[in-house]
C-alpha angles and dihedrals in degrees: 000000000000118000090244077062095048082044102057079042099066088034095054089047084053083079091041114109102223118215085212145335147278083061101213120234112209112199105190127120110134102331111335101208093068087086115076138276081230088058096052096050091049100048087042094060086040090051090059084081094068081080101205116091109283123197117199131221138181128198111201144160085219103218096124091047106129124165088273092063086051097054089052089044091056101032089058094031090238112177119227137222123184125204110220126150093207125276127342113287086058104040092047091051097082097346091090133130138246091277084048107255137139100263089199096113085058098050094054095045079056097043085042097054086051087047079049098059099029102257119151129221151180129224135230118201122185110214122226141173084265091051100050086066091055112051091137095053095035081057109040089050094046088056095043090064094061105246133134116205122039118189126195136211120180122227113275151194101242145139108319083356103090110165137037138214092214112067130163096298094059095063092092089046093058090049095056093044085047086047094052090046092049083050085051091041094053090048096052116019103188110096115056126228102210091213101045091043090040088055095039090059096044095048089054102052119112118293102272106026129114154205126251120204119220099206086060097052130087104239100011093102117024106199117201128189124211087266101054097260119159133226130152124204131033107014100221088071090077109100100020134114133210139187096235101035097029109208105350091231110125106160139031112219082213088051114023149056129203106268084054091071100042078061095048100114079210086068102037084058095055099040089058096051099038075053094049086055098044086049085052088050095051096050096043107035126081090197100053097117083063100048119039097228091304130261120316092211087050095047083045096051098034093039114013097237136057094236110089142078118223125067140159089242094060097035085061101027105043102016108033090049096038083056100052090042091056097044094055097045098053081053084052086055098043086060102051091051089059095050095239108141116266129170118256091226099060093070 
């Protein structure tokens, strides 16, 4: 991305009304740190004139951090997230590089430069079918290396992605492997599982209220390409094209404001039907108040369209977890009403 591009970025956020501040930056793509220390000096300074708070993340594999990423990380505060599947046998399974080979041992000279100057960070995991038999060893790595929160995705069809190893007969398996980590979990708190927190709280709001997804929302994610392209909803929809919406690019920062793109009839095209399916959602699922009326890029690449309900990514990532969390907390109850101890913080 040039700096003219990072420029007309923190200028076109200047018009954004922002939910609440700090607004987070995600720096991603396909592995963020490829671009230089001496890009990132230079779009950071540029960013300022978005003139509302930024907070930066990175989410890395973490295989090019030296000590000089680490003095850019520290001295911008940039949080950090590593993708890592769990120890190496694991890892090393899909996470290879272009010859072919596990790229783990690179990964941990990366996670153990950012140990070495104090940096935290989170972890992303990607579950397999490899992964969902290991659930001891995927936990006890994660908190040897020091982290405190794990998040987990599970392997998708999606985009250039086209197949998983976890069909439809593996959904009893990850239940098991979430219901083990949620054992491991109760025993030692302090690292966090973004899903089982995430659906813990969810499943202890007050009666009647409901999520709301972001990447269902116009606004709630901005997604911009190196050249200073606009989309709005799932991220994974940059860069793709479809017979009915064409590219879902529907602004220019060089070129657009916001309001633009709520005209784009692009957009307006999308936004109806990514609302047909959420309403879908909402009349055929009894999990909708979970959920939020589930992922556009998982209901087009699943599906081909936007308008429809069931997918493998919610049937793993919002049933199969809000079943394993209930279950568990009406254990937790069960418990109390005997009198047995239980910690406060597990409800």
């Amino acid at each position: 991305m040039s700096m003219q591009t990072v420029l007309a970025v923190a200028r076109f956020l200047r018009d954004v009304p922002v939910a609440r501040n700090p607004l987070s930056v995600v720096w991603h793509a396909g592995e963020p740190l490829t671009a230089p220390i001496s890009f990132y000096e230079g779009a950071f300074e540029r960013m300022l004139e978005a003139s509302t708070p930024l907070q930066h993340n990175f989410q890395t594999n973490a295989t090019l951090i030296t000590d000089a990423w680490c003095g850019l990380i520290r001295k911008w505060s940039v949080q950090v997230g590593v993708s890592i599947d769990g120890p190496k046998f694991i890892h090393d399974a899909h996470r290879v590089d272009r010859a072919g080979s596990g790229t783990f041992d690179r990964v941990m000279r990366g996670i153990n430069k950012l140990r070495e100057h104090g940096i935290p960070f989170s972890v992303l995991a990607v579950v397999t079918a490899a992964s969902v038999n290991a659930p001891d060893e995927i936990w006890h790595f994660f908190k040897s290396l020091g982290t405190s929160r794990i998040a987990l995705n599970i392997e998708e069809s999606e985009g250039a992605h086209k197949s998983s190893s976890l069909g439809g007969t593996q959904t009893e398996a990850f239940k098991r492997f979430l219901s083990r980590l949620a054992e491991l979990q109760f025993a030692d708190p302090s690292m966090s599982v973004r899903e089982l927190d995430n659906m813990r709280r969810h499943l202890s709001c007050r009666v009647g209220a409901q999520v709301h997804r972001s990447d269902n929302r116009p606004g709630a994610i901005i997604n911009i390409d190196i050249n200073g392209n606009i989309t709005t909803f799932s991220p994974e929809l940059l860069g793709v094209e479809h017979a009915r919406y064409g590219k879902f690019v529907w602004g220019n920062v060089h070129q657009n404001c916001w309001t633009d793109l709520l005209a784009n009839p692009g957009f307006r095209a999308a936004h109806e039907d990514i609302a047909r399916g959420v309403e879908q959602c909402r009349q055929t699922c009894p999990y909708f108040l979970l959920c939020g009326g589930g992922s556009p890029s998982n209901k087009l690449f699943e599906h081909e369209s936007f308008s429809v309900a069931d997918t493998q990514y919610c049937r793993f990532q919002i049933q199969s977890v809000a079943d394993v969390v209930m279950e568990k907390m009406e254990a937790e109850l069960e418990l109390k009403g005997t009198g047995s101890y239980l910690p406060d913080q597990a409800i």
